[in-house]
C-alpha positions in Angstrom: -24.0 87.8 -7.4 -22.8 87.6 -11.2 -25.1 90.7 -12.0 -23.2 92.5 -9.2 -19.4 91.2 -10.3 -20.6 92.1 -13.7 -21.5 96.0 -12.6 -18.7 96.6 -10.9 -16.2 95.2 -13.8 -18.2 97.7 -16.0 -18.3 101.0 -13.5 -14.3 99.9 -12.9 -13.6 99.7 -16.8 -15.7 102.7 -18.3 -16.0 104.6 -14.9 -19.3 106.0 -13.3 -19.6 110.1 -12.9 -20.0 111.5 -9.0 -22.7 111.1 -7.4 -22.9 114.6 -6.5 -23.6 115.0 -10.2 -25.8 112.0 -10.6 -28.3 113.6 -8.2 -28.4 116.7 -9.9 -29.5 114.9 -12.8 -32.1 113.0 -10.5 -33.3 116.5 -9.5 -33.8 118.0 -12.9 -35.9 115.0 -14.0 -38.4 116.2 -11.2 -41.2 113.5 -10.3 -40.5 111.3 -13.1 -37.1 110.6 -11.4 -39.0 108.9 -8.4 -41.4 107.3 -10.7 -39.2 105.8 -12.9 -36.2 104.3 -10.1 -39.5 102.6 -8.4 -40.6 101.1 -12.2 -37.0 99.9 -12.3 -36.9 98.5 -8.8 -40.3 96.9 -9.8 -38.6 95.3 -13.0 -35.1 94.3 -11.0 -36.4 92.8 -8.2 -38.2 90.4 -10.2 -34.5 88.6 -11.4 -32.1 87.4 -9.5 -30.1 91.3 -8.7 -30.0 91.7 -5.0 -32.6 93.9 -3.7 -31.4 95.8 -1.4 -28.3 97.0 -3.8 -31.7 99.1 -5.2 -32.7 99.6 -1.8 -29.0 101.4 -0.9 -29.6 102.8 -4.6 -32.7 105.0 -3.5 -31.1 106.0 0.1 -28.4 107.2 -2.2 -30.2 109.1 -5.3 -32.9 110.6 -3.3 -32.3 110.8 0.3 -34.1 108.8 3.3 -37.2 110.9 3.1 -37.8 110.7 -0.7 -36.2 106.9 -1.0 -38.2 105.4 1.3 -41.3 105.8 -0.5 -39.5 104.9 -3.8 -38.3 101.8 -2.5 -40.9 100.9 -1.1 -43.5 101.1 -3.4 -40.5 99.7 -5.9 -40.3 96.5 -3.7 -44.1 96.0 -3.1 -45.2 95.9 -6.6 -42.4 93.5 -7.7 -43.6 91.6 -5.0 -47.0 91.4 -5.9 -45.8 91.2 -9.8 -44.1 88.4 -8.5 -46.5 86.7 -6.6 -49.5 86.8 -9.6 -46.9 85.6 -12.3 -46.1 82.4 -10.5 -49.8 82.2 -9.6 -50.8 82.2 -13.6 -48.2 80.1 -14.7 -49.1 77.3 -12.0 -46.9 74.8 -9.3 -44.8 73.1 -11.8 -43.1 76.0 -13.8 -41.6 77.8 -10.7 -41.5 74.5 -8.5 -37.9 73.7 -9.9 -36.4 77.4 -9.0 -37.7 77.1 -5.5 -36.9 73.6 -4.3 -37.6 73.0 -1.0 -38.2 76.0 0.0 -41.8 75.7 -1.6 -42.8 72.6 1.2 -41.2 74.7 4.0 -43.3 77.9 2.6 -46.4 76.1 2.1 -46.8 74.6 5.2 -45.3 77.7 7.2 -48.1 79.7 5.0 -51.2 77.1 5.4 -50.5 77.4 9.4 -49.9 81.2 10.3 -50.9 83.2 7.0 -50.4 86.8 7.3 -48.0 86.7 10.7 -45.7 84.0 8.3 -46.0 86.6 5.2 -44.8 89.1 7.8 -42.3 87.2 8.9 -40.4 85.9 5.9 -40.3 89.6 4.6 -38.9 90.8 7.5 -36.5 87.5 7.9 -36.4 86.5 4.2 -35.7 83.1 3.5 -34.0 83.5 0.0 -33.4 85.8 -2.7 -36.2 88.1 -3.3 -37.4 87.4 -6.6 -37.6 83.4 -5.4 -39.5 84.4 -2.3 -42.0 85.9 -4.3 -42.9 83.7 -7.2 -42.8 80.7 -4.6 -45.2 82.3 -2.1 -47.7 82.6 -5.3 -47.5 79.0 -5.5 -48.8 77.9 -1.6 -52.3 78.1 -0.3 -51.5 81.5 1.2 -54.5 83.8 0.5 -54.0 87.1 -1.7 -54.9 89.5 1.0 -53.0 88.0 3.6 -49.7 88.2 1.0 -50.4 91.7 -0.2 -51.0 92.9 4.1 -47.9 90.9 5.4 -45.4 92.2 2.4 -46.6 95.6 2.9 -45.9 95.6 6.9 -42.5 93.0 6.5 -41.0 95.0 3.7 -40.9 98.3 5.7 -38.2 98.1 8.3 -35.9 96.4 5.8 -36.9 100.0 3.4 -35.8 101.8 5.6 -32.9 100.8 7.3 -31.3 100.1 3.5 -32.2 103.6 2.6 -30.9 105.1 5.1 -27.8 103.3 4.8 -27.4 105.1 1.0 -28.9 108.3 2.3 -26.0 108.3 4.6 -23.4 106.3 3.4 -21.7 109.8 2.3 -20.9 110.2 5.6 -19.9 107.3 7.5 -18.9 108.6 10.9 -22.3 110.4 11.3 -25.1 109.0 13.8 -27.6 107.8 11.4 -25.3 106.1 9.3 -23.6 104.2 12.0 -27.5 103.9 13.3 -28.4 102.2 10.3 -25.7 99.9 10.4 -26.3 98.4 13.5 -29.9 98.0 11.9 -28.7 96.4 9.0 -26.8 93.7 11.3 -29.4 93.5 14.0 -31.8 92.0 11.3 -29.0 89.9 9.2 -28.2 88.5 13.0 -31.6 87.6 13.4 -32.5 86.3 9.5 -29.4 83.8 10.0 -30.7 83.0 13.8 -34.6 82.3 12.4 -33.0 80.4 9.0 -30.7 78.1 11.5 -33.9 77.2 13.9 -35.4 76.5 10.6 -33.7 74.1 9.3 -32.6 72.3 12.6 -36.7 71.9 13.3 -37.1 70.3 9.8 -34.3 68.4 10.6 -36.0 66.9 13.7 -38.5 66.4 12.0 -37.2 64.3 9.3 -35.3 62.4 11.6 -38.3 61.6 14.0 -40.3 60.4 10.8 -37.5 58.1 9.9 -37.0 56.6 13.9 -40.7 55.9 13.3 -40.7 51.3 12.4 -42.8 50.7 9.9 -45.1 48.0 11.0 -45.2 44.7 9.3 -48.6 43.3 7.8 -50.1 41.4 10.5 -47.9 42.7 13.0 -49.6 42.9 16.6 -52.2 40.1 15.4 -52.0 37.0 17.6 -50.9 34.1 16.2 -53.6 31.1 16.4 -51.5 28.8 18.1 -50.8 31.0 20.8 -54.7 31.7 21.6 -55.0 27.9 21.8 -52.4 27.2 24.3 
């Protein structure tokens, strides 16, 4: 959020040209345009930045036909960037970023594997760049992660895209389409989050109803097996 407040003080104090004109730049770069938003996405979405504000970006820049490939591929290999990172540099260096999100992920992971991977890309359960290096760090197998972020990430692509594709026009079909998309799956991340943590919460409070048993508890006393 600070990297956001921070570019909009800048594009309100030095001012940002049209987009119109932004795009024609875009075009005239030809295919390294593409190539180089999705090496940027790659770099951004492995800090803190929002992803989808790139996501918007590529809708915007290139259209939905052209920015769904960008940000997709943009997204994925952060994502996997992510994900071997955290895996080289081991449990304890990301552990303290991810909190408890890393139980919650590791045992959601150890259960369910690629329909959990799916899951928590299409219903993320934190900021992108967390998700990532904290799925690197649970018993999750590689295949399962690279499968699942490549099927979760899609509808999020491109229902964000198409927001910035037609965001130019806000009364128009698709933009209002992709709206109620955008909504549709924030209702339901806040829904799945909410069952979440009320089922952990159960959980925690059915461990702690649990008496511990004294030593020699349930052992008849001699006495007793005399009378």
């Amino acid at each position: 959020m600070l990297l956001v407040g921070a570019g909009i003080t800048v594009a309100a104090t030095v001012g940002v040209p049209p987009l119109t004109e932004v795009r024609t730049w875009v075009q005239a770069a030809g295919w390294a345009g593409p190539v180089l938003y999705s090496g940027l996405y790659a770099l951004a979405s492995m800090t803190p930045a929002p992803a989808s504000v790139m996501t918007i970006g590529a809708g915007a820049l290139f259209g939905w036909g052209v920015g769904v490939p960008v940000a997709f591929c943009g997204a994925l290999v952060g994502a996997l960037a992510g994900f071997a990172m955290s895996r080289t540099l081991g449990r304890s260096t990301v552990e303290g970023l991810a909190g408890e999100r890393l139980a919650r992920l590791d045992a959601m992971l150890r259960e369910r594997g690629l329909l959990a991977v799916i899951g928590i890309r299409m219903v993320p359960l934190g900021p992108f760049a967390i998700v990532n290096a904290t799925c690197g760090l649970t018993a999750v197998r590689a295949r399962d992660y690279v499968a699942g972020t490549a099927i979760g990430l899609l509808p999020g692509s491109v229902t964000f895209v198409a927001v910035g594709a037609f965001g130019t026009s806000p009364g128009s079909v698709p933009f209002l389409l992709a709206v109620l998309a955008v909504v549709l799956l924030v209702g339901i991340g806040v829904m799945t989050n909410n069952r979440r943590a009320l089922a952990a919460r159960s959980q925690t409070r059915g461990a702690s109803a649990v008496p511990a048993q004294r030593p020699g508890a349930g052992r008849a006393d001699p006495d007793d097996r005399a009378g």
